[in-house]
Backbone bond lengths (Angstrom), bond angles and torsions (degrees), N, CA, C in turn:
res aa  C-N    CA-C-N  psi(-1)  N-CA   C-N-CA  omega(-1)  CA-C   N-CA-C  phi
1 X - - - 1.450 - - 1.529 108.53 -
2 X 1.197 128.09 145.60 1.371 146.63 -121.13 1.704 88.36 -150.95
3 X 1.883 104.52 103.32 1.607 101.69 177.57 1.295 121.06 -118.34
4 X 1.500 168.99 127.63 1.165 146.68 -135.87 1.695 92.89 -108.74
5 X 1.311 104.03 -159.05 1.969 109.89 -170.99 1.639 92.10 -76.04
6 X 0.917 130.49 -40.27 1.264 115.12 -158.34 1.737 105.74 -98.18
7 X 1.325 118.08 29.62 1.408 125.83 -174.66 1.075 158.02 61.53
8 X 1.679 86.96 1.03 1.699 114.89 -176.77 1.435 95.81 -82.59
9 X 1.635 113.40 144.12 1.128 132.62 155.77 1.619 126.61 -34.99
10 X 1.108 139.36 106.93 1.591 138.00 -172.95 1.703 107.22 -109.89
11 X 1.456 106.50 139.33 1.281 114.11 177.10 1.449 117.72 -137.34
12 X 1.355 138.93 167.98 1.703 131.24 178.55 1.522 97.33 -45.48
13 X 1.224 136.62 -143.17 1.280 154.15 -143.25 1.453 94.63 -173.61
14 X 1.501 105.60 126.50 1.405 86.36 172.24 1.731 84.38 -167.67
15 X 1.586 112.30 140.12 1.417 121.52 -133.86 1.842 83.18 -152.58
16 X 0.951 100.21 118.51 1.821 122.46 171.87 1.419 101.59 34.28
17 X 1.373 122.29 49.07 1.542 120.09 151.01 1.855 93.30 99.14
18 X 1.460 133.82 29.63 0.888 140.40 -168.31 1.419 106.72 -170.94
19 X 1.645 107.82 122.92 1.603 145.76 -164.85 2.042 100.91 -85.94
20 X 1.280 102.35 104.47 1.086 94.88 153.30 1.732 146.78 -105.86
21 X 0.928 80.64 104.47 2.284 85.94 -163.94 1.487 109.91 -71.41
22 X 1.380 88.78 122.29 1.663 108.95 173.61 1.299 88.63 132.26
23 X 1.704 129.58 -40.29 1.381 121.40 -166.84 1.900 110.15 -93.65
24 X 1.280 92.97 154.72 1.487 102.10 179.52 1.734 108.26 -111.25
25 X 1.420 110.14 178.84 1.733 105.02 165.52 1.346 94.40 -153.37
26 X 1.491 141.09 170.32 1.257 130.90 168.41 1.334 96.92 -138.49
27 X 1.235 122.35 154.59 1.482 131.91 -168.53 1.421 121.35 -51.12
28 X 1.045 112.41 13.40 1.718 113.86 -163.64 1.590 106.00 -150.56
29 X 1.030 108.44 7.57 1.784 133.07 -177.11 1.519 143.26 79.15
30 X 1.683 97.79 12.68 1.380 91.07 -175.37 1.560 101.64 -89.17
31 X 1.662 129.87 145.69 1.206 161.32 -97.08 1.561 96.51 -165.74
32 X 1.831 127.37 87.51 1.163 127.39 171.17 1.135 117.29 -111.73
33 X 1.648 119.62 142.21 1.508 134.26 166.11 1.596 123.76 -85.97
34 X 1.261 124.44 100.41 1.057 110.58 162.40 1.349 138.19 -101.99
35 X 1.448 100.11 45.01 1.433 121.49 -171.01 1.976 103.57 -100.13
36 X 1.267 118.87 160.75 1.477 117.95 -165.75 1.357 89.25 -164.96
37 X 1.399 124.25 137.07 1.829 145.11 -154.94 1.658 69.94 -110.30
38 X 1.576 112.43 144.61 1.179 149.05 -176.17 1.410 96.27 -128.93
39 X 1.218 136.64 130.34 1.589 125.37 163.29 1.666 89.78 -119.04
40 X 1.424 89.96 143.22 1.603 110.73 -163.30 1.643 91.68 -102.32
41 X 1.452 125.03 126.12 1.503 130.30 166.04 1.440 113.39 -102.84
42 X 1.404 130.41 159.59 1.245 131.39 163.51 1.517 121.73 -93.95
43 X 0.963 135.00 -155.27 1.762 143.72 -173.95 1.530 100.26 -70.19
44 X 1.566 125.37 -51.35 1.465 86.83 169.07 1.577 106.72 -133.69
45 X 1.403 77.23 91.67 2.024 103.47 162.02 1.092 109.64 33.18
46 X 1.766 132.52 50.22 1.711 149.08 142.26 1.240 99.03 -84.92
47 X 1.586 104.57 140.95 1.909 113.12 163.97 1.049 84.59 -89.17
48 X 1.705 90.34 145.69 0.882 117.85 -174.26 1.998 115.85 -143.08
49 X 1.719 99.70 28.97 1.075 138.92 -159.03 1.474 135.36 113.71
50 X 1.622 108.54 -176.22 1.861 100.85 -167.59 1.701 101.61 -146.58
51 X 1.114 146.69 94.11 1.715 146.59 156.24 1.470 114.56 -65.44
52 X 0.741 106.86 148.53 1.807 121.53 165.42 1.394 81.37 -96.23
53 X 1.560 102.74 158.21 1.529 130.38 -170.65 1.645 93.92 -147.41
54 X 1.299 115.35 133.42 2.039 105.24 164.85 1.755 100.70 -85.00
55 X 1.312 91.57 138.00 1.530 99.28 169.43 1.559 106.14 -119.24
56 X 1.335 128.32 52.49 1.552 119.08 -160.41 0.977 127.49 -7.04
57 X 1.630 96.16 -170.37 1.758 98.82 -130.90 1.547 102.55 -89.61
58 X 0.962 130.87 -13.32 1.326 132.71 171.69 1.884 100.66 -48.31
59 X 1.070 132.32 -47.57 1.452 130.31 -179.20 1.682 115.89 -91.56
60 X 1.861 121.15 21.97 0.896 117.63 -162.63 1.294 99.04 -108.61
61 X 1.238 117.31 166.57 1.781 144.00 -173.76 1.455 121.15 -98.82
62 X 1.069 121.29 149.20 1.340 110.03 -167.59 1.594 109.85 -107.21
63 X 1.171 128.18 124.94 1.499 118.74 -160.31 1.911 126.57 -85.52
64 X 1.165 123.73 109.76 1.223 121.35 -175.03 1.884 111.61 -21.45
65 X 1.059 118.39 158.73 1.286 135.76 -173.56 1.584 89.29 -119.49
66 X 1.672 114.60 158.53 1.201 126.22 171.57 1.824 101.78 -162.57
67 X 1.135 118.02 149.40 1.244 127.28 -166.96 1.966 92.97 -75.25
68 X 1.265 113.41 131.92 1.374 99.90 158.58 1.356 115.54 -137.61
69 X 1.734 108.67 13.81 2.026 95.86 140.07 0.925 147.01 -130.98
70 X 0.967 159.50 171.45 1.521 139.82 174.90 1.678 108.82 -51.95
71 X 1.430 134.87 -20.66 1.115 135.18 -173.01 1.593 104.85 -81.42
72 X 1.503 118.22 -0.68 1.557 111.37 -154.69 1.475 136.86 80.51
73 X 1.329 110.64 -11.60 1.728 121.78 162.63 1.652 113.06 -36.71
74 X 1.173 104.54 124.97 1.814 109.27 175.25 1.428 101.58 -97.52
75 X 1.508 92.48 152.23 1.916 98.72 -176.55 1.510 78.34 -151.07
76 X 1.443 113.05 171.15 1.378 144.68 144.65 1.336 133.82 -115.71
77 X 0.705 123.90 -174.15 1.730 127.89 173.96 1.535 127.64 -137.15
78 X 0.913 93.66 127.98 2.048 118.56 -162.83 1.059 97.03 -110.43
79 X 1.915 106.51 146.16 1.640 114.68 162.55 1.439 106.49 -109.40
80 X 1.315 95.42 137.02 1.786 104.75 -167.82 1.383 99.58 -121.33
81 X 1.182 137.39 110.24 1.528 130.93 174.69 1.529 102.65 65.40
82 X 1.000 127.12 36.96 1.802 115.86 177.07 1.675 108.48 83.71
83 X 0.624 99.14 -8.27 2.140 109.10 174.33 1.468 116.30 -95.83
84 X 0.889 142.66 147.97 1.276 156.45 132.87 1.413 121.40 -40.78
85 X 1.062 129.93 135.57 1.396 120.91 -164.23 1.895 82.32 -140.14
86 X 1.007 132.68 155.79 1.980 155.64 127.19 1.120 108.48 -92.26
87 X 1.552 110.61 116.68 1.622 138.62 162.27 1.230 109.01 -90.62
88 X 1.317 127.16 148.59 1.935 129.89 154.21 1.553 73.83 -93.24
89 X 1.364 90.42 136.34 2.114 136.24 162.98 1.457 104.46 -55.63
90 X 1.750 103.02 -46.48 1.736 115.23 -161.81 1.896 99.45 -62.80
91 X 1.684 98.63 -68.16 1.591 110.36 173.39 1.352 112.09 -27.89
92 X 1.388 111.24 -86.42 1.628 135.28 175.21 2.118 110.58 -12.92
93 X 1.307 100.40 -52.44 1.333 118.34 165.60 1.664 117.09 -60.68
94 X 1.178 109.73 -57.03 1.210 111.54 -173.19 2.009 109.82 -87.94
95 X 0.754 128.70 -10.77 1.637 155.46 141.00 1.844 100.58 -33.69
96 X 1.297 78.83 -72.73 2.081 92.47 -159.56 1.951 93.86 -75.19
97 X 1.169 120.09 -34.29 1.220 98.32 -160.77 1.388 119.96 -142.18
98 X 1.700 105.65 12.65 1.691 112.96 -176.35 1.843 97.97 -115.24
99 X 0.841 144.21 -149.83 1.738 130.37 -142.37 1.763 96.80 -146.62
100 X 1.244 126.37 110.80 0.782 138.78 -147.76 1.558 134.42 -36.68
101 X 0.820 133.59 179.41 1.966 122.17 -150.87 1.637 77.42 -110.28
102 X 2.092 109.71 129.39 1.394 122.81 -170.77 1.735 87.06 -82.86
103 X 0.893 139.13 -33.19 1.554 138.60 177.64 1.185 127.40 -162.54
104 X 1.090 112.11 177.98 1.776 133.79 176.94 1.851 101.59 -50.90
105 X 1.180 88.80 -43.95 1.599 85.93 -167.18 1.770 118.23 -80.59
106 X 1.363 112.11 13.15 1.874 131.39 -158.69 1.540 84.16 -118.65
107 X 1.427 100.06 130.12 1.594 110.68 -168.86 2.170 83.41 -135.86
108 X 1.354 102.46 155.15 1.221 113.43 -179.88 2.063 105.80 -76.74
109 X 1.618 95.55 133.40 1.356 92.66 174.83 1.522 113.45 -145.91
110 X 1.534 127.97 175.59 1.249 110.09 -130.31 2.147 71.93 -126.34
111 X 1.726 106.02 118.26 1.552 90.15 160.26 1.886 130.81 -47.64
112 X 1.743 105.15 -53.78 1.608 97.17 176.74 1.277 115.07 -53.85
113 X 1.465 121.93 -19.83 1.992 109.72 -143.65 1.313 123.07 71.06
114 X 1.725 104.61 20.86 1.594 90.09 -175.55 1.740 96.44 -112.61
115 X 1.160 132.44 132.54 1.704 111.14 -156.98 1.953 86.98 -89.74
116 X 1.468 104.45 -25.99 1.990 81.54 -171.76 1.445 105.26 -60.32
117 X 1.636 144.17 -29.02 1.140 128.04 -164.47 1.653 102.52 -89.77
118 X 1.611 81.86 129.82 1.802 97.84 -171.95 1.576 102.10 -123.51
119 X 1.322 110.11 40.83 1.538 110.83 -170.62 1.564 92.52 -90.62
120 X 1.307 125.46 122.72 1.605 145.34 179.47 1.318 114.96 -22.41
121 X 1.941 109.21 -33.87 1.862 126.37 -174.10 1.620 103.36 -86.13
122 X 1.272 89.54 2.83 2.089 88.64 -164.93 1.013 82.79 -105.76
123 X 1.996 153.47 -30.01 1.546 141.10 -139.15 1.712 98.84 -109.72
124 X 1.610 99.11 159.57 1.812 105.86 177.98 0.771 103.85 -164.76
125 X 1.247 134.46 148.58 1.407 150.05 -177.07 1.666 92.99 -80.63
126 X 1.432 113.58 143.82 1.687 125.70 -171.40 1.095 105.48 -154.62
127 X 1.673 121.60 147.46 1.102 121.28 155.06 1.368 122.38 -104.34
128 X 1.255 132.26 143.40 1.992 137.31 -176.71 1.180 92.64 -39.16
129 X 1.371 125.96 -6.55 2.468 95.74 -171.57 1.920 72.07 -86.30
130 X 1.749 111.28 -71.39 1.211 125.56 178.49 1.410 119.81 -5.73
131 X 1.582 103.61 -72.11 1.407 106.61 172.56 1.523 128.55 -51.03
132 X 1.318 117.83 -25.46 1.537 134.81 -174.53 1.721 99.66 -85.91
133 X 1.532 115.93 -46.88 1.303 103.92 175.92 1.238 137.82 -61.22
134 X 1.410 104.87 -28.61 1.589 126.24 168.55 1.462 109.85 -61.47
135 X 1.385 120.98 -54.59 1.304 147.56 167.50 1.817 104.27 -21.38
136 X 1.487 91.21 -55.40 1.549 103.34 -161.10 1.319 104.08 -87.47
137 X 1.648 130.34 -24.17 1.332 129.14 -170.30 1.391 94.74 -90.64
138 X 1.247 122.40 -46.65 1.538 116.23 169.73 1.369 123.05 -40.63
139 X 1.232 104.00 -34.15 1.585 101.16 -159.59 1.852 129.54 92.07
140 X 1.164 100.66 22.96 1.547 110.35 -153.61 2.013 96.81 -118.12
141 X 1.569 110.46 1.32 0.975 110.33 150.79 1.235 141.92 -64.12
142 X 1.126 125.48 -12.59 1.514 143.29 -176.62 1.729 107.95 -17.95
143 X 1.329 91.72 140.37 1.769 82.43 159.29 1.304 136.52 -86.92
144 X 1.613 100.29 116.08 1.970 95.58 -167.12 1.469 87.59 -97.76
145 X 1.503 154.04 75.34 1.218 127.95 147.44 1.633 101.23 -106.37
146 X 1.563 107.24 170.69 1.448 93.76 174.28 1.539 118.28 74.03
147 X 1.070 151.76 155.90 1.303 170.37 67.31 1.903 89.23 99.09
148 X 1.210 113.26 -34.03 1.209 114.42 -162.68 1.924 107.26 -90.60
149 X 1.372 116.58 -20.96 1.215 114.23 176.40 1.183 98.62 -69.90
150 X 1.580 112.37 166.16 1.194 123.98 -146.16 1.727 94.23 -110.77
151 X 1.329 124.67 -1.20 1.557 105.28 163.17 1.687 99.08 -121.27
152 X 1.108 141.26 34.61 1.409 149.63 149.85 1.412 113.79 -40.64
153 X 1.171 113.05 107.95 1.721 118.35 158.68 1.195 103.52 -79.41
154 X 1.331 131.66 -85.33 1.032 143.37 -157.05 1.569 117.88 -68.90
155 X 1.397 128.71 142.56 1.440 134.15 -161.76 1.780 101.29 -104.59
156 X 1.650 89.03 -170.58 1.794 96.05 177.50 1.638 109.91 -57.89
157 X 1.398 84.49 -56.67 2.022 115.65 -170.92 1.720 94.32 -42.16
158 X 1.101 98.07 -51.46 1.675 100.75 -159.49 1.097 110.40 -76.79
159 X 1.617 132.28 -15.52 1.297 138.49 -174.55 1.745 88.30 -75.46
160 X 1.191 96.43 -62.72 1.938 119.61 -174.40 1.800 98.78 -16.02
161 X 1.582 95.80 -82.49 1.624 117.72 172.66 1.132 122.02 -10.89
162 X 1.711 102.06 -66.13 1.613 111.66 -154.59 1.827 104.94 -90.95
163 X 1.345 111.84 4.55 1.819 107.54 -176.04 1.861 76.96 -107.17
164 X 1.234 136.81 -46.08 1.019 117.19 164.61 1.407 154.39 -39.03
165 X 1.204 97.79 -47.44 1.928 137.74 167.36 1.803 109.46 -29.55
166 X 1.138 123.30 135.52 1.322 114.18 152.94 0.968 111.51 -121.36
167 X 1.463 130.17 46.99 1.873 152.85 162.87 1.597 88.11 -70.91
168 X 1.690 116.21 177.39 1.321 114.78 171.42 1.498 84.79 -104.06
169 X 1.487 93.33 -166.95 1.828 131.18 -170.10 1.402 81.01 -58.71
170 X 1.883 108.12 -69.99 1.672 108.42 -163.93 1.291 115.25 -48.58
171 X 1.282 117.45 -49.86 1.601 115.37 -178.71 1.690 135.63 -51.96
172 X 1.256 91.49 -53.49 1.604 102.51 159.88 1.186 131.08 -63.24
173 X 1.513 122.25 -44.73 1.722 109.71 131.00 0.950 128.26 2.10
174 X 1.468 109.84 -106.34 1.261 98.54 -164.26 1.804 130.12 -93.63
175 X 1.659 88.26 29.07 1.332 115.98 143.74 1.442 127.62 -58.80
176 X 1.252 107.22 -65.52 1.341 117.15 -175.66 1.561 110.60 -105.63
177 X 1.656 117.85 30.52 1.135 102.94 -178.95 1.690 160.89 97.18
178 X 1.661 77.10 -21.90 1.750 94.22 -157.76 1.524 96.96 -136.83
179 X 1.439 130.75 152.04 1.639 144.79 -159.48 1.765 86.15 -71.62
180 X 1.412 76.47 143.46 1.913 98.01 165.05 1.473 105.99 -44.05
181 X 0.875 128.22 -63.35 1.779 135.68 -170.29 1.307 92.89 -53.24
182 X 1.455 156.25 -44.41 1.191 155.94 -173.20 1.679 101.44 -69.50
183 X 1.362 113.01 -44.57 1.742 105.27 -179.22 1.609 95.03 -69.23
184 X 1.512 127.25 -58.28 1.086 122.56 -164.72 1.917 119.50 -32.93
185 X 1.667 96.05 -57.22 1.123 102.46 -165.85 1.648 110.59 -70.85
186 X 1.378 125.86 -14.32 1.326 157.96 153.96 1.587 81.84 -32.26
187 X 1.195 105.23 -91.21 1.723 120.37 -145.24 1.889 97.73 -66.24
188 X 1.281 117.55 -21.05 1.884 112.20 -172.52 1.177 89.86 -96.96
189 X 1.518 150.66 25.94 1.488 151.64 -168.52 1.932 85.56 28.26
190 X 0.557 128.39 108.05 1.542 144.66 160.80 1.478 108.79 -127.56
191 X 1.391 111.47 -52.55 1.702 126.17 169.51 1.902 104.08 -116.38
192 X 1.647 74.57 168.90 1.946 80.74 -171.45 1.791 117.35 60.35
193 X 1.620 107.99 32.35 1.808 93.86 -170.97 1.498 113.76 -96.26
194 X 1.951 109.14 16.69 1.356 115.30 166.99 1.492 105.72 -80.37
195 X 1.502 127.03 -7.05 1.530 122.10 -179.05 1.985 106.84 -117.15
């Protein structure tokens, strides 16, 4: 068994029924590369291309995290064949080291509700009714539309105003703050069509 510096258990990477080599995961979610770009020269010292080589994991790096949903889910990013790939951290964890996914329809879910903790005892296989019921017994249904989501500039009042307004797109902007395309879609109910 395979433990990193900070003592958590480490295993390959392995992401919806598929092993990724060079990458690591450790039980609690941090996400290592032990991959290293080789640039290949010819006779007189032109590249002449570049491979990743694994040098295990003992010499490997630990890979930045970045939010990739609006819910707070952490993912990273892997090169798979010369591509870039985005992982969820949460999956990846529960992939490498929680007991295999009962179906297509079992999506990874988080026991607290907190999506940054990706510690292996926190992950479960769920299904969307599942996830929604928890949702609802928790209390974590709330209504975020409107004023109440959590990246909202604009309020009820201010929605009110600006379908009212005979200011333009530009004006009300940077009236209230926010890009012309944001008043626009304001004023064609495109957004805000709970008011």
């Amino acid at each position: 068994m395979l433990h990193d510096r900070y003592h958590d258990e480490v295993r390959p990477l392995q992401y919806n029924d598929q092993i990724f080599h060079g990458y690591w995961i450790s039980s609690v979610g941090r996400v290592y590369s032990s991959l290293k770009t080789v640039i290949d020269v010819d006779d007189h010292n032109k590249m002449i291309g570049t491979r990743s080589v694994c040098v295990g994991f003992s010499a490997s790096r630990i890979l930045k995290t970045q939010s990739t949903s609006t819910y707070g889910h952490k993912g990273v990013g892997i090169r798979v064949g010369g591509r870039s790939k985005k992982i969820q951290v949460h999956r990846a964890v529960l992939c490498t080291f929680g007991p295999p996914r009962p179906s297509h329809r079992h999506n990874c879910g988080h026991r607290d509700d907190d999506p940054t903790n990706n510690d292996r005892s926190n992950l479960l296989w769920q299904t969307h009714e599942e996830n929604n019921k928890q949702r609802a017994e928790r209390n974590r249904s709330a209504d975020s539309r409107g004023s109440k989501h959590p990246s909202s500039i604009l309020n009820e009042s201010g929605v009110l105003e600006i379908r009212s307004s005979s200011m333009s797109c530009t004006q009300l902007a940077v009236r209230h703050g926010v890009a012309r395309c944001t008043i626009d879609a304001v004023k064609k109910r495109r957004t805000w069509k709970h008011i």
